[in-house]
C-alpha positions in Angstrom: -27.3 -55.5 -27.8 -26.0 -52.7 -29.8 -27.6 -52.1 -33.3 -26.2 -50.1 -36.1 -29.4 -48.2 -36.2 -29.1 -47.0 -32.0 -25.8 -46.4 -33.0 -26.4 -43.8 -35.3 -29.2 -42.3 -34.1 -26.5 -41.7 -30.9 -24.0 -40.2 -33.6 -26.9 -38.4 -34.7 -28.3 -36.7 -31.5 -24.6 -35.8 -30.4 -24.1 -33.7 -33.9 -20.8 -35.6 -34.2 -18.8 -33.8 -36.5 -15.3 -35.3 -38.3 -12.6 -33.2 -39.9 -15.5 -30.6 -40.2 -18.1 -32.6 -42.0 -18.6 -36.1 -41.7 -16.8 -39.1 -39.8 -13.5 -39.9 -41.5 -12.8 -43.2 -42.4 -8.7 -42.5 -42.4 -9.3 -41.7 -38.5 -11.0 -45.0 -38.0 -8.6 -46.3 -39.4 -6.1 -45.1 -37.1 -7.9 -46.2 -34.1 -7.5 -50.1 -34.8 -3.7 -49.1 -33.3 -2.0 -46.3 -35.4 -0.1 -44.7 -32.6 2.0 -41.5 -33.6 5.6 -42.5 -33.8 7.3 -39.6 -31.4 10.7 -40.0 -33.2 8.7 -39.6 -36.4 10.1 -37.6 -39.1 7.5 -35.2 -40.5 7.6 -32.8 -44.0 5.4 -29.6 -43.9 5.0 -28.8 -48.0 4.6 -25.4 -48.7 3.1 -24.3 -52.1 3.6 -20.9 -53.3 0.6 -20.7 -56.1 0.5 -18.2 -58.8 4.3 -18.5 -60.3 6.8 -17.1 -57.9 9.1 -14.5 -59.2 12.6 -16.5 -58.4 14.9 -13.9 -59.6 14.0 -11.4 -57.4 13.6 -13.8 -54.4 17.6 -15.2 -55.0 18.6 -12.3 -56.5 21.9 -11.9 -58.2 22.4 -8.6 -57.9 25.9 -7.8 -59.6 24.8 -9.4 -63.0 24.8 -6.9 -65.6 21.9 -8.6 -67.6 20.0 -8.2 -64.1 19.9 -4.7 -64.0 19.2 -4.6 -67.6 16.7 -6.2 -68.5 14.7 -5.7 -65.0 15.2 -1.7 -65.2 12.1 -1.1 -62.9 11.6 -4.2 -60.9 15.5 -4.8 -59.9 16.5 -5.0 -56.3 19.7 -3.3 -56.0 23.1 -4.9 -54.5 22.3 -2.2 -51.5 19.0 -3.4 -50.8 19.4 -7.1 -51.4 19.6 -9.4 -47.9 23.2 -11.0 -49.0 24.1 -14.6 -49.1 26.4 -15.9 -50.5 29.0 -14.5 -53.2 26.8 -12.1 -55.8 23.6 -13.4 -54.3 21.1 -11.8 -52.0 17.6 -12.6 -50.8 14.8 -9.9 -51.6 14.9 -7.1 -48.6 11.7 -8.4 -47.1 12.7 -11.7 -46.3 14.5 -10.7 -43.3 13.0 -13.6 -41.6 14.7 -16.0 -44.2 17.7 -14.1 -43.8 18.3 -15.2 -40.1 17.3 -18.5 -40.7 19.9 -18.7 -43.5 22.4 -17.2 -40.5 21.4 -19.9 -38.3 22.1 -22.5 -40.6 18.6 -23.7 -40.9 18.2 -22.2 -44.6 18.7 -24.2 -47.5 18.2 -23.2 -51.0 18.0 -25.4 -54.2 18.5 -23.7 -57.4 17.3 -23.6 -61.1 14.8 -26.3 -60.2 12.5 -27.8 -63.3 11.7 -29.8 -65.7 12.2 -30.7 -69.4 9.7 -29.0 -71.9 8.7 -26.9 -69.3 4.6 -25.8 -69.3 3.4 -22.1 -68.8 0.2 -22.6 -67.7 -0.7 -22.8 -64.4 -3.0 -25.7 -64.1 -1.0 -28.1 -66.2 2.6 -26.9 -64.7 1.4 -27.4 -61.5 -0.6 -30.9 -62.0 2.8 -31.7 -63.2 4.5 -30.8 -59.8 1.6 -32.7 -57.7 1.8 -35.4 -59.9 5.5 -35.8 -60.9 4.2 -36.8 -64.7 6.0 -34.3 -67.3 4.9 -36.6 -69.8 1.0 -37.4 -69.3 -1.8 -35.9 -68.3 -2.8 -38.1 -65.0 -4.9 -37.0 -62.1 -5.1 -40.1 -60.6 -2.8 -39.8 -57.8 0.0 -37.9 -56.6 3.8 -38.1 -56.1 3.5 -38.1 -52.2 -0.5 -40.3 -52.7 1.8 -42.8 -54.5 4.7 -43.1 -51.8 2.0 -43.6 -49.3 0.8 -46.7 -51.3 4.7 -48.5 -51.9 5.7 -47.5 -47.9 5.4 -51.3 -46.8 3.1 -51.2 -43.7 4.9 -48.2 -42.1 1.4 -46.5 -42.2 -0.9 -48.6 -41.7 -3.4 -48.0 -39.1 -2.2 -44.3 -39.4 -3.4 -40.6 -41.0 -0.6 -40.6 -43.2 -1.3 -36.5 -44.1 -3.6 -33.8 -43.6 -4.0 -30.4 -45.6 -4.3 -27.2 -43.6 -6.2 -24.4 -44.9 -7.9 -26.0 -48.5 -11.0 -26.2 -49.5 -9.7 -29.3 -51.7 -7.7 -31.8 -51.4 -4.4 -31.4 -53.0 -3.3 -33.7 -56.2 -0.5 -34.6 -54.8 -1.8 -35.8 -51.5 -4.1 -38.3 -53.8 -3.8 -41.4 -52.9 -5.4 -45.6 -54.0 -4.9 -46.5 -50.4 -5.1 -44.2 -48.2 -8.2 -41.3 -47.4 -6.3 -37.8 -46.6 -8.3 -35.5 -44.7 -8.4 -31.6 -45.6 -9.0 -29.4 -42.5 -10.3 -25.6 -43.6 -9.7 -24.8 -39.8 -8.8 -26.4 -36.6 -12.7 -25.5 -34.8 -13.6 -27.5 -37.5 -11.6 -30.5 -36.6 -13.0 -30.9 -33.6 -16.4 -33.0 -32.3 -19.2 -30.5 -32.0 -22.1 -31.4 -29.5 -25.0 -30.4 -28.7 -27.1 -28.8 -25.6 -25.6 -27.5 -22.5 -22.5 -28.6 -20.9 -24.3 -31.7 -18.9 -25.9 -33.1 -21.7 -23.1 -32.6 -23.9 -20.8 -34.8 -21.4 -23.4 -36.9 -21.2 -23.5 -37.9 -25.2 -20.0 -38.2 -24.6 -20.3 -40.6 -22.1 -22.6 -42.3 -24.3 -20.5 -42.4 -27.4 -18.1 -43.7 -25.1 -19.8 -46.6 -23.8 -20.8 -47.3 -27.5 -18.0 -47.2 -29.3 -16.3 -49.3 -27.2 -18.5 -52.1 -26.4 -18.5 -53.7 -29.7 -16.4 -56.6 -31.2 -13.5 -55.9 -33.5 -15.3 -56.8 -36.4 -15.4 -55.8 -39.7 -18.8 -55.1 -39.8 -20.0 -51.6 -40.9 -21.0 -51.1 -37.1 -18.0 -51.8 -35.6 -16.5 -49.3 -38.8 -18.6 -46.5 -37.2 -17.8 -47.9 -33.7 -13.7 -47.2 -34.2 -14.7 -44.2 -36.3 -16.6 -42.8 -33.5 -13.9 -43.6 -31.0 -11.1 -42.1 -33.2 -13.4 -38.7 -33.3 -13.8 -38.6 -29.5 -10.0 -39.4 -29.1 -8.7 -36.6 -31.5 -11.2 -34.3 -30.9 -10.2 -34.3 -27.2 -6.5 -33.7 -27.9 -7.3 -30.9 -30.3 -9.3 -29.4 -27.6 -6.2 -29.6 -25.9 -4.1 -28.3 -27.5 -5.9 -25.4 -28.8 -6.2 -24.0 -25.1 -3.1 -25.0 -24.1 -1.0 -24.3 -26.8 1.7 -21.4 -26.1 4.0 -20.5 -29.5 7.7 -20.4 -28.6 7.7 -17.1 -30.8 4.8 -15.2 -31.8 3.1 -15.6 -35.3 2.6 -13.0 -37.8 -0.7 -12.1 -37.9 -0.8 -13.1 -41.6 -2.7 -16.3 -43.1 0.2 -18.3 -44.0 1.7 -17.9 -40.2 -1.3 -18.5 -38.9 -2.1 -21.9 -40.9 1.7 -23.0 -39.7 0.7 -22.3 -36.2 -2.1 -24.7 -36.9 0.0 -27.2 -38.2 2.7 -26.8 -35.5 -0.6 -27.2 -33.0 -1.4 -30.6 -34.7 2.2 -32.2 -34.8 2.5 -31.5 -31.0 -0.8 -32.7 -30.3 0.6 -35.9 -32.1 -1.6 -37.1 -34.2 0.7 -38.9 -36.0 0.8 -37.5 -39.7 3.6 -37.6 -42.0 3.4 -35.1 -44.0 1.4 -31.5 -43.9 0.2 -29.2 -46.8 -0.4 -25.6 -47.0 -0.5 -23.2 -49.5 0.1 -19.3 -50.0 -1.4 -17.6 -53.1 -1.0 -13.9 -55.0 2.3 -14.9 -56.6 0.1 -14.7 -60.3 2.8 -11.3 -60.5 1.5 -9.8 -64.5 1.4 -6.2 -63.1 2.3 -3.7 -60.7 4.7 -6.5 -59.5 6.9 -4.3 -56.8 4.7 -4.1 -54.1 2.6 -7.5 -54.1 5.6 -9.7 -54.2 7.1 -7.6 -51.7 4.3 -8.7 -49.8 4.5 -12.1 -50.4 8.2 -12.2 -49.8 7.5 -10.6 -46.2 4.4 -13.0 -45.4 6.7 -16.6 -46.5 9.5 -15.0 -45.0 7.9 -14.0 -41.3 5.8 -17.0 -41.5 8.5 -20.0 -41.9 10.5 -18.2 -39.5 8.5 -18.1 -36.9 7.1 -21.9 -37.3 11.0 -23.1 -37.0 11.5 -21.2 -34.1 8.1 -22.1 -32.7 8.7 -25.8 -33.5 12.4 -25.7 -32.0 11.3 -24.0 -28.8 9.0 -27.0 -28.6 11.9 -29.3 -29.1 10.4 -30.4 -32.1 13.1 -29.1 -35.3 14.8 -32.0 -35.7 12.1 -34.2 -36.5 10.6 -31.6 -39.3 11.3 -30.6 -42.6 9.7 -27.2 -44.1 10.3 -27.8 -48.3 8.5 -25.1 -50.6 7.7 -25.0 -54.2 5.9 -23.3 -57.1 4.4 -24.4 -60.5 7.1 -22.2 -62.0 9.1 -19.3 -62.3 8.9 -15.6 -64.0 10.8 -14.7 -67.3 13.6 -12.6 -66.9 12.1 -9.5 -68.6 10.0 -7.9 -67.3 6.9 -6.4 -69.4 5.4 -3.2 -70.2 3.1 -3.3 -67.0 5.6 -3.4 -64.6 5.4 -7.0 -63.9 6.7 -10.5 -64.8 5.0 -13.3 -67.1 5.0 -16.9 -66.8 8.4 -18.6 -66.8 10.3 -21.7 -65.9 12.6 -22.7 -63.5 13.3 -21.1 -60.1 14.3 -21.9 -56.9 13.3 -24.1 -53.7 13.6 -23.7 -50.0 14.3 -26.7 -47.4 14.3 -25.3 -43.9 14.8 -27.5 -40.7 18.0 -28.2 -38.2 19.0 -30.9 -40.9 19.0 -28.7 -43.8 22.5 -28.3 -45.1 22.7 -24.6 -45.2 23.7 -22.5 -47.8 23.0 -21.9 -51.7 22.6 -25.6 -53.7 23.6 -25.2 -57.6 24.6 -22.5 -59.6 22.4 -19.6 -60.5 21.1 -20.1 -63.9 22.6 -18.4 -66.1 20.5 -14.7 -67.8 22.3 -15.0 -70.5 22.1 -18.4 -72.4 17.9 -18.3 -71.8 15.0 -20.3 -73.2 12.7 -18.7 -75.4 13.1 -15.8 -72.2 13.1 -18.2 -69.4 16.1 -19.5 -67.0 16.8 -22.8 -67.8 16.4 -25.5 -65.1 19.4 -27.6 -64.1 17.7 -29.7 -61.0 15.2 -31.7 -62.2 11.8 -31.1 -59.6 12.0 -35.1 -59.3 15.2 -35.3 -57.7 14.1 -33.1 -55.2 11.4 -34.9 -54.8 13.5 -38.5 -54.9 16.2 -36.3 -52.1 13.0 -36.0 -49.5 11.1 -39.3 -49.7 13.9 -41.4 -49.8 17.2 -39.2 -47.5 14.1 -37.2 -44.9 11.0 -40.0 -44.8 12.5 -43.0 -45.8 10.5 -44.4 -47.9 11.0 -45.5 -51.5 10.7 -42.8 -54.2 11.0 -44.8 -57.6 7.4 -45.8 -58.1 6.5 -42.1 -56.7 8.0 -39.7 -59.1 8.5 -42.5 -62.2 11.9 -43.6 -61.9 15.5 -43.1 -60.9 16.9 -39.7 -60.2 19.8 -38.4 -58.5 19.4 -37.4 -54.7 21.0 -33.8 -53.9 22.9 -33.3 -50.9 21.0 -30.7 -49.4 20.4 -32.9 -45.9 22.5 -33.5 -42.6 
């Protein structure tokens, strides 16, 4: 008979390795019969860290007050990528651009909350946690509608974070583990020795892991973990030499951490929601040409993951949302940059994005202490994707009842 202790020292010898580090018990949890759903919808979040500069990413570029009070950093009606009406996109977002043309672009303006904070870790706890009010690291918004979805993920991995060293508040969760994945070699089970003995702890681990009882014993815990590892590391192996992009990436860390996560949801590992993040957007100084960087790399990026993911036949079951902790204020300062601000705009892209411009541009002239003034609360967005994209309940998630937008097919 099996014992826990030949299990392990099998686990041992093979140098399994989980998610990077360790088994994971979400993925032996999946094993007892968590089978991807292939007409799954799926949410990739998008976090754009640092305080993105929304006025000159939506720019309205025939406002007086525009060109006033942004003397140096204004992007002129010529140069702006135009929308709709007096609106334009910022020139390097070409990529956005022809997403927006090909109706797969959909943009939600002056998007906040009440009493708005200006620092960045308490603003954005505030978006992972959907909690204006307290100060509450428990969980998270998304963590939470995990825990109310009513056995629609059990057995499953409900997330995964792409590219983090840390797992993301708002993927926190009482139920459910959530893996973080720095890299997708590190996802995979690494074994030692050469090629034979390697498929020979394989075979092992094999014979192992399935020969117990389904139990819930620690051994059989390590038994399903074990299989789960072998399963999913095979399909990552997979995928990662098999995997041909519809469009090529940019060579950029955001494109390539999308590729990753459009790697992932065709290897179907089931997940319902994915999280990356794209930093620098911290704009104090010298402002012009970093978020002109930024605006190229998100741009480029989201593009190519859409078309990647509808070449794959995959863009109607997945919804790209972005957000940031904030915006900048509308003046800009004496070191050519912007400071913290408030509210600023979010992008949905995916073939069931209604596309086009969602609420009015906030106004530059009837401001907050400097700031735009929000007019979306973040938790209706929030409400709009859990409840009209996932279906699942929202109320418990983000604290109570707010109004959906109509920013879906």
């Amino acid at each position: 008979m099996n014992t826990r202790r030949t299990f392990l020292k099998t686990l041992g010898a093979s140098g399994l390795v989980s998610l990077g580090t360790r088994p994971h018990p979400a993925f032996a949890r999946a094993a007892d019969g968590g089978k991807a759903n292939p007409d799954g919808r799926i949410l990739v979040l998008v976090q754009l860290a640092g305080g993105n500069d929304g006025l000159n990413t939506v720019v309205p570029f025939e406002e007086d007050n525009y060109r006033k009070l942004r003397p140096s950093l204004g992007i002129g009606k010529g140069a702006a990528l135009k929308l709709e009406g007096a609106l334009g996109l910022h020139p390097q977002m070409q990529g956005f651009k022809e997403l927006f043309d090909d109706g797969a672009l959909g943009i939600v303006q002056g998007v906040g909350y009440p009493n708005p904070n200006r620092s960045h870790f308490r603003s954005m706890d505030i978006w992972h946690t959907a909690k204006p009010g307290i100060e509450d690291k428990r969980d998270g918004w998304i963590g939470r509608a995990f825990d109310h979805v009513r056995g629609g993920l059990a057995g499953k991995v409900p997330a995964v974070a792409l590219g983090t060293d840390r797992l993301p508040l708002s993927l926190v969760s009482t139920k459910f583990t959530v893996p973080t994945v720095r890299s997708l070699r590190d996802y995979q089970l690494q074994l030692r020795g050469s090629k034979a003995e390697q498929a020979a702890h394989r075979a092992r681990m094999r014979q192992l892991a399935e020969g117990g009882s389904a139990g819930n014993s620690d051994l059989d815990f390590l038994r399903r973990t074990a299989t789960t590892a072998l399963d999913t590391s095979a399909k990552i192996a997979e995928v990662m030499s098999d995997y041909k992009p519809a469009k090529p990436y940019p060579q950029n860390g955001l494109g390539q951490r999308l590729k990753s996560v459009a790697q992932l949801i065709t290897a179907d590992l089931g997940a319902s929601v994915y999280f990356v993040s794209l930093g620098g957007f911290d704009t104090h100084a010298e402002q012009e040409g970093a978020h002109a960087g930024l605006m190229q790399e998100l741009s480029s990026a989201l593009a190519a993951f859409h078309a990647d993911l509808k070449g794959h036949g995959l863009s109607k079951r997945v919804l790209t949302a972005t957000f940031s902790e904030f915006g900048r204020r509308v003046k800009e300062n004496g070191s050519l940059g912007t400071d913290h601000g408030a509210a600023g705009p979010m992008f949905f892209i995916g073939d069931a994005v209604k596309a086009g411009v969602h609420g009015k541009h906030p106004s530059l002239t009837d401001l907050d202490q400097g700031d735009l003034k929000h007019h979306t609360d973040f938790r209706s967005v929030y409400t709009t994707l859990l409840e009209d994209w996932l279906d699942w309940p929202a109320e418990a998630a983000v604290g109570g009842k707010f109004g959906k937008l109509k920013v879906l097919g």
